[in-house]
C-alpha positions as CSV (number, residue, x, y, z in Angstrom):
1,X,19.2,26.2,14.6
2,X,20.8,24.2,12.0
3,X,21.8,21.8,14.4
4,X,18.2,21.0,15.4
5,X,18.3,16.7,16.6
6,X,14.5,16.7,17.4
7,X,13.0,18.1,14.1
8,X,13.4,15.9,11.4
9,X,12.1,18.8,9.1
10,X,15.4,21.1,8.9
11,X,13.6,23.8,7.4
12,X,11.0,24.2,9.6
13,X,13.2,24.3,13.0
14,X,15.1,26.8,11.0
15,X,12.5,29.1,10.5
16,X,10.9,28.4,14.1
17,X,13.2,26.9,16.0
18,X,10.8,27.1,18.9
19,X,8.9,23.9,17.5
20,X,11.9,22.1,18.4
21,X,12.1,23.3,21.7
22,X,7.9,22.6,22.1
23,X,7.6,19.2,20.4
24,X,9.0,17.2,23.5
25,X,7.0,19.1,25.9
26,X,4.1,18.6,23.6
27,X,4.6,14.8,23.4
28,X,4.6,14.6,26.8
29,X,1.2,16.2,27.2
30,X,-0.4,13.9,24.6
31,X,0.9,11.1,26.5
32,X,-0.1,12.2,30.0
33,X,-3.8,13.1,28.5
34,X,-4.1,9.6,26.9
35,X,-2.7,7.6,30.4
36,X,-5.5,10.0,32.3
37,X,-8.2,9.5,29.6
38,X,-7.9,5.2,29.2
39,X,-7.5,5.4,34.0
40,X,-10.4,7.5,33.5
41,X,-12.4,5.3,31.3
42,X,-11.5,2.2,33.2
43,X,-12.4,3.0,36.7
44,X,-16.0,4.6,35.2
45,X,-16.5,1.2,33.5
């Protein structure tokens, strides 16, 4: 995984080039939870 475009630390998508895979997938899950967290705040308040 030398080649790795999402990682900006080479070295660590070349010893785990799973991170590389997970990072988008984990952005998008911090994303969704903040969207759900401020709807949920604002229709309580």
């Amino acid at each position: 995984m030398k080649g790795c475009k999402l990682c900006r630390y080479s070295q660590v998508c070349n010893d785990l080039p799973g991170i590389c895979i997970l990072i988008p997938y984990v952005a998008i899950t911090v994303v969704i939870i903040a969207v759900g967290y401020l709807f949920v705040t604002q229709e309580l308040l």
